[in-house]
C-alpha positions in Angstrom: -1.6 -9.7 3.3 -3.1 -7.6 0.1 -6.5 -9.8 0.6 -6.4 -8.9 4.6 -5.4 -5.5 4.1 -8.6 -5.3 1.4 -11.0 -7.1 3.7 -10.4 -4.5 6.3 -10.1 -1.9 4.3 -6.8 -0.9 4.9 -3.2 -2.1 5.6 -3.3 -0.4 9.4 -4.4 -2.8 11.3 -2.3 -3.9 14.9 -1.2 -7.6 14.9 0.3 -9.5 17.1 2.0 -12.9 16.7 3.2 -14.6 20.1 5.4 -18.0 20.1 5.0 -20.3 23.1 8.1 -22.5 21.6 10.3 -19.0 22.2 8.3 -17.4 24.8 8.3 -13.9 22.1 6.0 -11.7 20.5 6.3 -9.7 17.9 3.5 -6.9 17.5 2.7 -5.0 13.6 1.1 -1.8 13.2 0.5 -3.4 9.6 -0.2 -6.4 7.3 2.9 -5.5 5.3 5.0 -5.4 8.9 3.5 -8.9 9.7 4.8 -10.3 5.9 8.1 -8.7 6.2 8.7 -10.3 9.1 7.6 -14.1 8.7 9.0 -13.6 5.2 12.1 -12.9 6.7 11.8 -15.8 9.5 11.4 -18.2 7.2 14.4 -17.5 5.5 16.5 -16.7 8.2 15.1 -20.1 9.9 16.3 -22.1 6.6 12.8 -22.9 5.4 13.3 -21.5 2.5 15.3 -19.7 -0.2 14.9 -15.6 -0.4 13.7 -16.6 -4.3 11.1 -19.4 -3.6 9.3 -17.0 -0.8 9.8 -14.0 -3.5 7.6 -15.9 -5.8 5.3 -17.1 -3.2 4.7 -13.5 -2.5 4.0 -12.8 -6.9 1.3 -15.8 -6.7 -0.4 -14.7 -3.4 -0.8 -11.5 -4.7 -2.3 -12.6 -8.3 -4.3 -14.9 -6.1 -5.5 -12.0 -3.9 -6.2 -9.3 -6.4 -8.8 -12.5 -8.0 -10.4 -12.9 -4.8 -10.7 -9.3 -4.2 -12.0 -8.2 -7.3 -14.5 -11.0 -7.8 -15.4 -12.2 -4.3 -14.9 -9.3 -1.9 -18.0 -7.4 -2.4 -20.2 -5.3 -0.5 -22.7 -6.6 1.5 -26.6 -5.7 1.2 -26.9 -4.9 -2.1 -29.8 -7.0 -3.2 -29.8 -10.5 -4.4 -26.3 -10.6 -4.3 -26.3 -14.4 -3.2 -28.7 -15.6 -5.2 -26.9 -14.5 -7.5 -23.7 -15.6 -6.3 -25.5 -19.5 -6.1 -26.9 -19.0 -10.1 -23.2 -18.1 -10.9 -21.5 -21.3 -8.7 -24.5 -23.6 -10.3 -23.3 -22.8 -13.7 -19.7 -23.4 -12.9 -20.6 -26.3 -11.6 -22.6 -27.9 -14.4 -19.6 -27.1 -16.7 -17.1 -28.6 -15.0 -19.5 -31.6 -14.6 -20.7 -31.6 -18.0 -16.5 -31.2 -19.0 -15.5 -34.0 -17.1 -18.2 -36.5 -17.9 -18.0 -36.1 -21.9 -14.3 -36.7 -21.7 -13.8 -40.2 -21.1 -9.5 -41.3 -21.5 -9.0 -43.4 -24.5 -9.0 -47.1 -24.3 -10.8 -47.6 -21.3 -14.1 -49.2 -21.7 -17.5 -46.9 -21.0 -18.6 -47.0 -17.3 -15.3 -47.8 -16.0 -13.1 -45.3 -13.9 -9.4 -44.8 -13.8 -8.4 -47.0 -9.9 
């Protein structure tokens, strides 16, 4: 919800979630309402265990600060994409270039792991 909440540029935003299983909604003033609540669901419903969601909650948010400070930028400020491609080009040649020069021992050059 950080990574909505950043998009939007702020946390007070109305949501509403309807079920057609229950015939319910439930409507949020805020991201952190709508969290709370299917946090809550899904432990209450058995899906999962208060810690595993706890956690899940630590990794979205290391996950959403990355996107947000490297991906969630201004538009119109130039050659931003171009940019943006040059960077993703790069990337991609390393990870190329990485996982071509490392070839698993004992198997024979040109042949792939089935």
């Amino acid at each position: 919800m950080d990574t909505l909440a950043s998009f939007f540029g702020t946390d007070h935003v109305t949501s509403t979630i309807e079920s057609t299983v229950t015939n319910t909604s439930f409507e949020a003033a805020r991201f952190k309402d709508v969290h709370r609540y299917v946090h809550d669901a899904r432990i209450l419903g058995g899906l999962h265990y208060r810690f595993s969601m706890n956690t899940g909650r630590r990794i979205g948010r290391d996950v959403s600060k990355q996107l947000t400070h490297h991906y969630f930028k201004p538009a119109g400020h130039g050659d931003r994409d171009d940019e943006r491609e040059d960077e993703h080009r790069v990337v991609r040649r390393k990870i190329d270039g990485g996982l071509s020069s490392r070839r698993p021992s004992g198997l024979p050059r040109g042949r792939r792991r089935p």
